[in-house]
TIRO-2110 file (N, C-alpha, C; in Angstrom, 1 decimal):
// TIRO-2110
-29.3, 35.4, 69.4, N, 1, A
-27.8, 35.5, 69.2, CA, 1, A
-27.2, 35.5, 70.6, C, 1, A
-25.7, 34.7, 70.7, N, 2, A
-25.4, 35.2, 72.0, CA, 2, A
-24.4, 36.0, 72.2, C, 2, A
-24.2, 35.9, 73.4, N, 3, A
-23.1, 37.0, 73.9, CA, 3, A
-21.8, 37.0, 72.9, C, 3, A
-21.5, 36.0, 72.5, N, 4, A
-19.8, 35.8, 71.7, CA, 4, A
-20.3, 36.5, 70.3, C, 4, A
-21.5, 36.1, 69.7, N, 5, A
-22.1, 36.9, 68.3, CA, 5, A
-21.9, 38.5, 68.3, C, 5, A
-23.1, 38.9, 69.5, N, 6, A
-22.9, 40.2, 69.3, CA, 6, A
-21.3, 41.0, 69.6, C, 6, A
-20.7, 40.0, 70.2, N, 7, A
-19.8, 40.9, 70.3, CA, 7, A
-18.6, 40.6, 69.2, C, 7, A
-18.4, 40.0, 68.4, N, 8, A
-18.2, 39.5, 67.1, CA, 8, A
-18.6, 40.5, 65.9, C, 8, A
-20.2, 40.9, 65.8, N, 9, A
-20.8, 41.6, 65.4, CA, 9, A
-20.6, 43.2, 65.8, C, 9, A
-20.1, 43.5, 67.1, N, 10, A
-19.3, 45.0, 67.6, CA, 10, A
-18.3, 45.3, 66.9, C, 10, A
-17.6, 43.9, 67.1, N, 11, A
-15.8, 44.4, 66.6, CA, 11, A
-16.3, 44.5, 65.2, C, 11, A
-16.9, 43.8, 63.9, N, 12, A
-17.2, 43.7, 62.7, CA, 12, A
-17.5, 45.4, 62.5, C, 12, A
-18.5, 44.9, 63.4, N, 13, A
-18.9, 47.1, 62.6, CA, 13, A
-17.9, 47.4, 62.6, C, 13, A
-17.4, 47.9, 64.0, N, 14, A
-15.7, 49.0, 63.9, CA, 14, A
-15.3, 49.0, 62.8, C, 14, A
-15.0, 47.7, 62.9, N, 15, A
-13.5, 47.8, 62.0, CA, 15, A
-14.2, 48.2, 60.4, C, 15, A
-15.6, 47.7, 60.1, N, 16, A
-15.6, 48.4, 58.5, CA, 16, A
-16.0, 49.7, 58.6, C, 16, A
-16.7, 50.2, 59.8, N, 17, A
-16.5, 51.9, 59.9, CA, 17, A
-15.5, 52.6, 59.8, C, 17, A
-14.7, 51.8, 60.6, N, 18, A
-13.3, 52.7, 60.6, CA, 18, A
-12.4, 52.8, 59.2, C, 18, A
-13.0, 51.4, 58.5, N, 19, A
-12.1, 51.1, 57.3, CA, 19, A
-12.7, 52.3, 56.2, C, 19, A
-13.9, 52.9, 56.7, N, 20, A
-14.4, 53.8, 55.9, CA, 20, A
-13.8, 55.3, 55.8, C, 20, A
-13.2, 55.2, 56.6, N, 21, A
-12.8, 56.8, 57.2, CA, 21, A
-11.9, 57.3, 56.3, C, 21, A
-11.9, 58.1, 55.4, N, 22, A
-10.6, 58.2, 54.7, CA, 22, A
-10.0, 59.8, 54.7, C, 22, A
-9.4, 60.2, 54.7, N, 23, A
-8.4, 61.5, 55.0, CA, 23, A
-9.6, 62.2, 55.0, C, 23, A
-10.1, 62.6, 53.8, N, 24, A
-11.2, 63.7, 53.6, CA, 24, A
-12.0, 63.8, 54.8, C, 24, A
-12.5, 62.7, 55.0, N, 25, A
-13.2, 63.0, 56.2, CA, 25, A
-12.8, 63.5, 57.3, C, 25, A
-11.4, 63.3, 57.9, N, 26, A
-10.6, 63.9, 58.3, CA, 26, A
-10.7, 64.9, 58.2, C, 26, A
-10.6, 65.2, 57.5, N, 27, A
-10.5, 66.8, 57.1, CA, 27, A
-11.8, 67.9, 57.7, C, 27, A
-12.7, 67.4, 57.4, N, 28, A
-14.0, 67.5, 57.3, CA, 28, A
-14.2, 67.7, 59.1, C, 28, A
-13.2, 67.3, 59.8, N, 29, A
-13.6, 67.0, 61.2, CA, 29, A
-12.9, 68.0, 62.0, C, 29, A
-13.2, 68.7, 63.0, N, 30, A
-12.7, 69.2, 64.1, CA, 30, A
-11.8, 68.6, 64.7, C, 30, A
-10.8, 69.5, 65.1, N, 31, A
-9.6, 68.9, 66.2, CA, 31, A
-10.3, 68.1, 66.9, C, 31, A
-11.3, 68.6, 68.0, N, 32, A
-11.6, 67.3, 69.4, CA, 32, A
-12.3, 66.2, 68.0, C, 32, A
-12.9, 66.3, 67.3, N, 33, A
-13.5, 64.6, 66.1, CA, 33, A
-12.3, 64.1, 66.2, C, 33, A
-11.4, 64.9, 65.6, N, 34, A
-10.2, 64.2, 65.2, CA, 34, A
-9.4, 63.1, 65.8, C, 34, A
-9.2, 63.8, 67.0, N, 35, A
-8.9, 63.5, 68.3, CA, 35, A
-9.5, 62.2, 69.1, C, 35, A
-11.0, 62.4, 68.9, N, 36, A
-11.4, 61.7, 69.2, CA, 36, A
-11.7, 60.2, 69.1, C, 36, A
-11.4, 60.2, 67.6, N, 37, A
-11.1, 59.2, 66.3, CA, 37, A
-9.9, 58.5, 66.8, C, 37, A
-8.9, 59.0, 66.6, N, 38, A
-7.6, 58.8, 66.6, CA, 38, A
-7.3, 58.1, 68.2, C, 38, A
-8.2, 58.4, 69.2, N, 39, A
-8.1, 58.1, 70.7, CA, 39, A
-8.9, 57.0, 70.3, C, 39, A
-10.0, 56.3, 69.5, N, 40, A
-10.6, 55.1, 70.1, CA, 40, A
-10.2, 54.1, 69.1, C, 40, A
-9.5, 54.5, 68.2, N, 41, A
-8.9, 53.1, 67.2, CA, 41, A
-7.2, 52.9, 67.4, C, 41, A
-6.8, 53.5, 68.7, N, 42, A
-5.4, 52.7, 69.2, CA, 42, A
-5.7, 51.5, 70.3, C, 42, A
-5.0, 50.4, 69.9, N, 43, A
-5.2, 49.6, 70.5, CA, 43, A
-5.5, 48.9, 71.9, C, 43, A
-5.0, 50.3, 72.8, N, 44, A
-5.3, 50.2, 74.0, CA, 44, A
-6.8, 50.8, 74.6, C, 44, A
-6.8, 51.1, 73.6, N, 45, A
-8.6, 52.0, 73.5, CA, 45, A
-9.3, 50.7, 73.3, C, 45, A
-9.0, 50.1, 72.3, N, 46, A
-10.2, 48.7, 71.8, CA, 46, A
-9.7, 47.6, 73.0, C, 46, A
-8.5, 47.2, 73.4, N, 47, A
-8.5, 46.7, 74.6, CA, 47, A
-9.2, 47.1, 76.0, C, 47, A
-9.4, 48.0, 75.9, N, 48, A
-10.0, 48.5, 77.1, CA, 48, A
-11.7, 48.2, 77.6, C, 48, A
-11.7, 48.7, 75.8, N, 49, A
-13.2, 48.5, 75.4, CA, 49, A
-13.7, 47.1, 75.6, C, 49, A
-12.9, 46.0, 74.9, N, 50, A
-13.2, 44.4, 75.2, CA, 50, A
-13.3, 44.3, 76.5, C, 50, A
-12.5, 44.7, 77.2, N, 51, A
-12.0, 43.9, 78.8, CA, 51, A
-13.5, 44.4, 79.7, C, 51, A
-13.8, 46.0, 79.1, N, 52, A
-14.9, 46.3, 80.2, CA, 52, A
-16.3, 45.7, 79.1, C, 52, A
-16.6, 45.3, 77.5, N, 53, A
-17.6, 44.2, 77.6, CA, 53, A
-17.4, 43.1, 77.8, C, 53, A
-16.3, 42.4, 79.0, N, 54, A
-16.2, 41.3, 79.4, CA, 54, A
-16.4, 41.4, 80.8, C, 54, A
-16.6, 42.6, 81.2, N, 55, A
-16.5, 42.5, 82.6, CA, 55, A
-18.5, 42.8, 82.6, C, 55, A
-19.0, 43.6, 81.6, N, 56, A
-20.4, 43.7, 81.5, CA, 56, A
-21.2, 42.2, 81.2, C, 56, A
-20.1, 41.3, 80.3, N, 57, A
-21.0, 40.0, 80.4, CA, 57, A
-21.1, 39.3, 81.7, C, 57, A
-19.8, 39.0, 82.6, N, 58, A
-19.7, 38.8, 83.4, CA, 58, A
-21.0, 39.5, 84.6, C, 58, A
-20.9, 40.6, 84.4, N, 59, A
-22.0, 41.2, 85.5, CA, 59, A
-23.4, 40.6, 85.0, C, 59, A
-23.9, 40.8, 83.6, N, 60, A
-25.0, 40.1, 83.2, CA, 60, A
-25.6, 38.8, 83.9, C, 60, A
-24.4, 37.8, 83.3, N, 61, A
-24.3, 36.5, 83.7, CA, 61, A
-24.5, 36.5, 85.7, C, 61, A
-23.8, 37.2, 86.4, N, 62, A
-24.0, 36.4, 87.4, CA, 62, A
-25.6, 37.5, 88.1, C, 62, A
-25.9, 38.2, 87.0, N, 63, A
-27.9, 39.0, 87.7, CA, 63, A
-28.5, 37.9, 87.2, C, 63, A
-28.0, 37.2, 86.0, N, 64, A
-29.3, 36.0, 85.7, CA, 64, A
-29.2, 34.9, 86.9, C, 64, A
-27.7, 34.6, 87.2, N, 65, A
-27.9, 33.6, 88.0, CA, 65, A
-28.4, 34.0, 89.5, C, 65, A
-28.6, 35.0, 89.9, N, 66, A
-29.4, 35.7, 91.4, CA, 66, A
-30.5, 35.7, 90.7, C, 66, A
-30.9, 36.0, 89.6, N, 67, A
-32.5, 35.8, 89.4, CA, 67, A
-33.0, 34.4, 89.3, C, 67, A
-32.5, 33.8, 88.8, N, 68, A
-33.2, 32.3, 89.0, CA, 68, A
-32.5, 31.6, 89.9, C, 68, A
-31.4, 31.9, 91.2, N, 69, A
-31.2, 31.3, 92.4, CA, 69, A
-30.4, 29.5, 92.4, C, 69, A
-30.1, 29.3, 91.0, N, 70, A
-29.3, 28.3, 90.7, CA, 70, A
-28.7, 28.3, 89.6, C, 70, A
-28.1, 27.5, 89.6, N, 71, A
-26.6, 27.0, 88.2, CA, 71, A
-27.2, 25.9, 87.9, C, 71, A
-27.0, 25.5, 86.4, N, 72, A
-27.4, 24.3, 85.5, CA, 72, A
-26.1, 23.7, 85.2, C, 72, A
-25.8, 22.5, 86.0, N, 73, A
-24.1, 21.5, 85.7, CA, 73, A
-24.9, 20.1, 85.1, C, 73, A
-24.3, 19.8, 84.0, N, 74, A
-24.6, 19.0, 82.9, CA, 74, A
-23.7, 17.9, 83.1, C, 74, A
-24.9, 16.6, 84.0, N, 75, A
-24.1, 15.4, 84.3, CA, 75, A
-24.0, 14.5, 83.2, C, 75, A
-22.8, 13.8, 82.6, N, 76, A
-23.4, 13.2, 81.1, CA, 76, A
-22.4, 11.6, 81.8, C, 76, A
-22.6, 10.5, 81.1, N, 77, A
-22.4, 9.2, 80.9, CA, 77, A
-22.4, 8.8, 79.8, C, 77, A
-21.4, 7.3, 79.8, N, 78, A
-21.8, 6.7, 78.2, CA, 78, A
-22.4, 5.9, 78.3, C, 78, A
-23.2, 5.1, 77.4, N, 79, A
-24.2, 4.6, 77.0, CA, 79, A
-24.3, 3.8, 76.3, C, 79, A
-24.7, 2.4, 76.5, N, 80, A
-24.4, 1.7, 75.2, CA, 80, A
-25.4, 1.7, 74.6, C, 80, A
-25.7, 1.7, 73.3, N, 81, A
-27.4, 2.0, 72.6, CA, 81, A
-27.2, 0.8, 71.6, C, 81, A
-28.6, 0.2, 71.7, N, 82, A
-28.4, -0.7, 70.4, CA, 82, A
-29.3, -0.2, 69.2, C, 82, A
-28.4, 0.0, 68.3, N, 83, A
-28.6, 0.6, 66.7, CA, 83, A
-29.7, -0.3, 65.8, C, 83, A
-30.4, -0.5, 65.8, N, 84, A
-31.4, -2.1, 64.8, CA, 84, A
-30.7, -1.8, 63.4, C, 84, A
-31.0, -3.1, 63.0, N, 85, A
-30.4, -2.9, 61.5, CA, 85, A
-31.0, -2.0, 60.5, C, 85, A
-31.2, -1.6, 59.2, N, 86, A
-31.4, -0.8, 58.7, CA, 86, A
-31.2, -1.7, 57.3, C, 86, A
-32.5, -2.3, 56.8, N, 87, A
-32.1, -3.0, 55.5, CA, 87, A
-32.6, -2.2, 54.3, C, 87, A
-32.0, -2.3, 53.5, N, 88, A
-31.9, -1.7, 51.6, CA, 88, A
-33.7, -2.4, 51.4, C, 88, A
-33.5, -0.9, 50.6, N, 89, A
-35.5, -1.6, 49.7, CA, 89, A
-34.9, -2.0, 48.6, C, 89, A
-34.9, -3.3, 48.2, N, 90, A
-34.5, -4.0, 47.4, CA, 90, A
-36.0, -4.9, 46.4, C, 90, A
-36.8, -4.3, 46.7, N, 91, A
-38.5, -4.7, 46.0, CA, 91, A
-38.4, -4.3, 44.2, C, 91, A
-38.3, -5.7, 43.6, N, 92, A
-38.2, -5.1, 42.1, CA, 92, A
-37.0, -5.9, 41.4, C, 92, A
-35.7, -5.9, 42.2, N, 93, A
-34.5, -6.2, 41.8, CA, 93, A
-34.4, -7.8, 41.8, C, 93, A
-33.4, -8.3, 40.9, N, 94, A
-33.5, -9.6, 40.5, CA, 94, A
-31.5, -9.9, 40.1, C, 94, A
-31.4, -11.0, 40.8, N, 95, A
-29.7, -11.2, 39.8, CA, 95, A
-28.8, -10.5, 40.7, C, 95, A
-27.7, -10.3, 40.3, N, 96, A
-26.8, -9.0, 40.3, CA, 96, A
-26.8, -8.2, 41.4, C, 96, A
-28.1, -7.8, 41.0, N, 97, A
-28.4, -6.2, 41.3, CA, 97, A
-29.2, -6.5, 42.9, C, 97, A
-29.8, -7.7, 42.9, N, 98, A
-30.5, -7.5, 44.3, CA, 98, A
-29.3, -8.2, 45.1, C, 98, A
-28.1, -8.7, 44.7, N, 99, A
-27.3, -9.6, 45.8, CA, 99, A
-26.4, -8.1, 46.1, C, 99, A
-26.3, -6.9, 45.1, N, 100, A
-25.3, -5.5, 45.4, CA, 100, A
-26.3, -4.9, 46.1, C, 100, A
-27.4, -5.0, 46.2, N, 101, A
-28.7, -4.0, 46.8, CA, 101, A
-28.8, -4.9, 48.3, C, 101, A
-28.6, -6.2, 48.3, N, 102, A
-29.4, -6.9, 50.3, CA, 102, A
-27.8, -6.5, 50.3, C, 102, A
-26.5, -6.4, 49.8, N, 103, A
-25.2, -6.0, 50.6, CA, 103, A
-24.8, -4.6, 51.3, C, 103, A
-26.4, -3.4, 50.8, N, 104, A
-26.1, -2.2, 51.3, CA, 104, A
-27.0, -2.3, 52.4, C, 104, A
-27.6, -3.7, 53.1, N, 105, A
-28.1, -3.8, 54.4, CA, 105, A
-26.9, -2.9, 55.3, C, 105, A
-27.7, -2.6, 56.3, N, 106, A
-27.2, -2.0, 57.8, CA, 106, A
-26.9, -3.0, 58.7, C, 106, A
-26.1, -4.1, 59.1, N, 107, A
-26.5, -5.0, 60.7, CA, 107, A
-26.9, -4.5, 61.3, C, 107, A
-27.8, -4.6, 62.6, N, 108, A
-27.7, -4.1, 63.7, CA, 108, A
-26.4, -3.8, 64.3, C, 108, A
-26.3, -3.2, 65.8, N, 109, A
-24.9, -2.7, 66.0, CA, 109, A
-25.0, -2.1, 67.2, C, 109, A
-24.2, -2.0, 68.0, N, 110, A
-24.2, -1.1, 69.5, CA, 110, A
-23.2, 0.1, 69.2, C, 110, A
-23.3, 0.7, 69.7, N, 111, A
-22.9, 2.3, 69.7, CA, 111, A
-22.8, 2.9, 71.3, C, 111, A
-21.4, 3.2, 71.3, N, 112, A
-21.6, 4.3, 72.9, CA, 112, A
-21.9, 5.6, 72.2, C, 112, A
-22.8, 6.1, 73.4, N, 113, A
-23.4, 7.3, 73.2, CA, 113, A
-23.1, 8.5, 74.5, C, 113, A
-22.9, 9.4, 74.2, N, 114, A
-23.3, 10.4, 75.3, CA, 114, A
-24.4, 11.0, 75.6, C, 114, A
-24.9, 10.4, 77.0, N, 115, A
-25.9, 10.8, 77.4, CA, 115, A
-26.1, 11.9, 78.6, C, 115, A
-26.6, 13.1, 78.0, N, 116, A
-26.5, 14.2, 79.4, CA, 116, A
-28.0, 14.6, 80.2, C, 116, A
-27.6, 15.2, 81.4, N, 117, A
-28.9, 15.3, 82.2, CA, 117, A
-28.3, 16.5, 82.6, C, 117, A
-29.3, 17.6, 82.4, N, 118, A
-29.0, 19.0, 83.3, CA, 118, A
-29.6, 18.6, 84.8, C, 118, A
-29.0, 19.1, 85.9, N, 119, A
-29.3, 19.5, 87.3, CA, 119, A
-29.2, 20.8, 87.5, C, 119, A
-29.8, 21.1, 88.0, N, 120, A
-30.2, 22.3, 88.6, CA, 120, A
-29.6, 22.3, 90.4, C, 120, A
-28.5, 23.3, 90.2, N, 121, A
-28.1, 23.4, 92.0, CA, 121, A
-28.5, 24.7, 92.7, C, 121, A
-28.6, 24.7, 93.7, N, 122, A
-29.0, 26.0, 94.3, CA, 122, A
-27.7, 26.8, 94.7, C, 122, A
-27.6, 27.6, 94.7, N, 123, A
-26.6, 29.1, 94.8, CA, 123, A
-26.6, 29.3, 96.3, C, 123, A
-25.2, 29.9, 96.3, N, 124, A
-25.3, 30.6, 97.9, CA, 124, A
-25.5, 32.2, 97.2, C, 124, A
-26.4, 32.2, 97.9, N, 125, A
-27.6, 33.9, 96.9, CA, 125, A
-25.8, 34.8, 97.8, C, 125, A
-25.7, 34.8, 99.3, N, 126, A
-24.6, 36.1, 99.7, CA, 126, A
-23.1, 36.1, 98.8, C, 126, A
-22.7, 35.2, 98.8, N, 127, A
-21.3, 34.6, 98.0, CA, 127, A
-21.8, 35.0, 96.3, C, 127, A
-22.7, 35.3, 96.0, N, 128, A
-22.4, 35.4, 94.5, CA, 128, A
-23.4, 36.9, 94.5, C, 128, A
-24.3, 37.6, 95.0, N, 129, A
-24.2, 38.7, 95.5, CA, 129, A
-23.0, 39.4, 95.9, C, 129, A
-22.3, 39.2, 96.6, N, 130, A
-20.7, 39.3, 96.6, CA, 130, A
-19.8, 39.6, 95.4, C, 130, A
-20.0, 38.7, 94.8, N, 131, A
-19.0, 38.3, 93.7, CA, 131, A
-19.2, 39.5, 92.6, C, 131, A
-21.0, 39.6, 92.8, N, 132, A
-21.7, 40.5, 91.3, CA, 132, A
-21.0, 42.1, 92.1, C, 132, A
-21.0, 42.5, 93.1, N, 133, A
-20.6, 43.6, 93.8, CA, 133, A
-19.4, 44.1, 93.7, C, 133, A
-18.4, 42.9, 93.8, N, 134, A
-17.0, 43.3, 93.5, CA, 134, A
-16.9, 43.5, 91.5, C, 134, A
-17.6, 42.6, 90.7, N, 135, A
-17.5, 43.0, 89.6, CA, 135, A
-18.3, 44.5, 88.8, C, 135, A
-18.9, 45.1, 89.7, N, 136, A
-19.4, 45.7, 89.7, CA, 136, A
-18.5, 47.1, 89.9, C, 136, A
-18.0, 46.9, 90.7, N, 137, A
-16.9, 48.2, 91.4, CA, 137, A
-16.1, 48.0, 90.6, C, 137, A
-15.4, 46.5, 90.5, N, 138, A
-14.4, 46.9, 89.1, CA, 138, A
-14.6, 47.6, 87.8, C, 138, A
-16.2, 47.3, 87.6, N, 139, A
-16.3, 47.8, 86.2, CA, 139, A
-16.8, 49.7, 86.3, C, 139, A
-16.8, 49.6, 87.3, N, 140, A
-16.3, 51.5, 87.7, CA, 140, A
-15.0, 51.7, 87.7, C, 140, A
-14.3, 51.1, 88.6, N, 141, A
-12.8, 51.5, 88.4, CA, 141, A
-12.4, 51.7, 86.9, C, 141, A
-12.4, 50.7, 86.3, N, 142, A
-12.1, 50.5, 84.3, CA, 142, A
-12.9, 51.5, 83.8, C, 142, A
-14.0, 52.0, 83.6, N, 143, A
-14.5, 52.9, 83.6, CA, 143, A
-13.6, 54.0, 83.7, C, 143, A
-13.4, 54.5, 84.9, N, 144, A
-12.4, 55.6, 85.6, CA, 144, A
-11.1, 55.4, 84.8, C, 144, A
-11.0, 54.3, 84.7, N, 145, A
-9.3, 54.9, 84.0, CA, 145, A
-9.7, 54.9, 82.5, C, 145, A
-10.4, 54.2, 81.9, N, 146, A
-10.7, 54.4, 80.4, CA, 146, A
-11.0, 56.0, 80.3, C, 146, A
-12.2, 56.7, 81.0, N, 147, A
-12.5, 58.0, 80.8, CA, 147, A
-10.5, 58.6, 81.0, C, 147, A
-10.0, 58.7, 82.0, N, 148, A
-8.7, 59.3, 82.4, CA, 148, A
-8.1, 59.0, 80.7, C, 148, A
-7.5, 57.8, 80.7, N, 149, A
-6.9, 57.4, 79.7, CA, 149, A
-7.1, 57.8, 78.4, C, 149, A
-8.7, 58.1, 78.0, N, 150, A
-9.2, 58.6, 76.9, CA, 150, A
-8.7, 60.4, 76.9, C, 150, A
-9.2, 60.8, 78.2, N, 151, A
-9.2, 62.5, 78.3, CA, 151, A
-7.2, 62.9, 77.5, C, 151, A
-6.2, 61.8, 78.3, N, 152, A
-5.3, 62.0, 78.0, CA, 152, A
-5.0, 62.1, 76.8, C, 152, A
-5.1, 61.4, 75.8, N, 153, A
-5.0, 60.7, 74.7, CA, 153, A
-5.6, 61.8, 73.6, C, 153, A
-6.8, 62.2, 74.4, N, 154, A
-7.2, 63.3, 73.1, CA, 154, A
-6.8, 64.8, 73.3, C, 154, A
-6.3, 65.1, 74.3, N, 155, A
-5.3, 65.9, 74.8, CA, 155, A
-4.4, 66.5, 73.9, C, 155, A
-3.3, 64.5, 73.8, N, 156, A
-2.3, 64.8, 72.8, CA, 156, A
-2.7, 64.9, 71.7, C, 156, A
-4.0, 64.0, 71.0, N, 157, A
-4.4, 64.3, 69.6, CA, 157, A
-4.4, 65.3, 69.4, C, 157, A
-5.4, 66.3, 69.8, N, 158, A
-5.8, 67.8, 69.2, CA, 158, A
-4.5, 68.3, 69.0, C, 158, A
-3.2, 68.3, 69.2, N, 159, A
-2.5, 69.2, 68.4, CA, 159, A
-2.3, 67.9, 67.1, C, 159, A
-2.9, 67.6, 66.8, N, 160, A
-1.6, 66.4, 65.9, CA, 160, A
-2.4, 67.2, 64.2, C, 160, A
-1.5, 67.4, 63.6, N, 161, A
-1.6, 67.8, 62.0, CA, 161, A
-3.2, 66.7, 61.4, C, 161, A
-3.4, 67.2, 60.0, N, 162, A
-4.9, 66.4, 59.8, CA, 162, A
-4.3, 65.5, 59.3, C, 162, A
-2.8, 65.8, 58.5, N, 163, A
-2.2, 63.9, 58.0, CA, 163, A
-1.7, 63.1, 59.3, C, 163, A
-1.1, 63.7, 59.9, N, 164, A
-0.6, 63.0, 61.1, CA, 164, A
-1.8, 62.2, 61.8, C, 164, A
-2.5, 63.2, 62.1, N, 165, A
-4.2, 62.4, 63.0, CA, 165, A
-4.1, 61.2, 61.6, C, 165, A
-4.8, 61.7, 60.8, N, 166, A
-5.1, 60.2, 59.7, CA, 166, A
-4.2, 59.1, 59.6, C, 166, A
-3.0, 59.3, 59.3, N, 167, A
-1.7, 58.3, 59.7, CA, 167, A
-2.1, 57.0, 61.0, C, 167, A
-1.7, 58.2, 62.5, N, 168, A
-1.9, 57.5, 63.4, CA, 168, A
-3.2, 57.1, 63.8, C, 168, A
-4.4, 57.3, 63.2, N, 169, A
-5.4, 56.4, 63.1, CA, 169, A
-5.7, 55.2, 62.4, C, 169, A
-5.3, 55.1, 61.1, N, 170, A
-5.1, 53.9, 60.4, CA, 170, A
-4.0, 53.4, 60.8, C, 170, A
-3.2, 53.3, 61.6, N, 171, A
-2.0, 52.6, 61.9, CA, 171, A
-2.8, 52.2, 63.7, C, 171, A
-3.5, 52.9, 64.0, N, 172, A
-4.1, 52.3, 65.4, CA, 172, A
-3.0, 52.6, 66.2, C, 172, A
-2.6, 53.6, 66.6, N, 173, A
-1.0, 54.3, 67.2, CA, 173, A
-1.4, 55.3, 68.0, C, 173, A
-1.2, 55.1, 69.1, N, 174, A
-1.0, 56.6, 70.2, CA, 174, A
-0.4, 57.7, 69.6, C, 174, A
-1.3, 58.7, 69.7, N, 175, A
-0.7, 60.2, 69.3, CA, 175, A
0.4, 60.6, 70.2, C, 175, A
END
């Protein structure tokens, strides 16, 4: 599976977990649960969440490409191909039926095609070492303010009533 699946497959859970949640359980939960709930299904919480597994793919992506020391750029051209004909089994048939049967012959025929060739280029290893390092720090910074952003947020929840928390969790709304 790739990267766009599983993460496809993240948002999918959520959202039928969360579709599961219903007051009672609520109920059932501690102020900080509550809170806690109510802080990760507003929408700047799941925005947050995406941007930093896009900044983890990104980090992924550029350790594979320092581990194998090149990029694959897919040179392609067109192509004229010649197609051979393609004649009807017409063995049996007599009349009619074999002059409607040799008409479902194929001609031959030319066809452009796209033809591709991966190359393999070599990497400047410092410049994308670089690159993985600044994405790297970023995904601490985001980090840093999700934790802040989060601490805030559940702050305000824990006072919020157990209808009120349920409300602004099914509505995906800042407490």
């Amino acid at each position: 599976m790739g990267q766009f699946a599983y993460r496809w497959y993240f948002v999918l859970t959520l959202l039928l977990v969360s579709a599961c949640t219903t007051l009672e359980d609520f109920q059932a939960m501690s102020p900080e649960e509550r809170a806690e709930k109510v802080c990760s299904a507003t929408a700047a919480a799941r925005q947050r969440k995406w941007a930093l597994n896009s900044l983890n793919d990104e980090i992924s992506a550029r350790q594979q490409l320092l581990a194998t020391g090149y990029r694959v750029y897919e040179h392609c051209r067109i192509v004229a191909v010649t197609v051979p004909a393609r004649p009807a089994d017409c063995g049996g048939l007599s009349g009619e039926e074999l002059a409607a049967c040799q008409r479902k012959t194929v001609p031959a025929s030319t066809e452009n095609r796209r033809v591709c060739e991966a190359v393999p280029v070599p990497i400047d290893y410092q410049y994308e070492a670089a690159v993985l390092h600044n994405l790297q720090m970023n995904r601490e910074e985001q980090l840093a303010i999700d934790d802040e952003q989060a601490y805030v947020c559940v702050g305000r929840a824990r006072s919020l009533s157990v209808d009120e928390a349920y409300s602004r969790y099914k509505a995906g709304a800042d407490p």
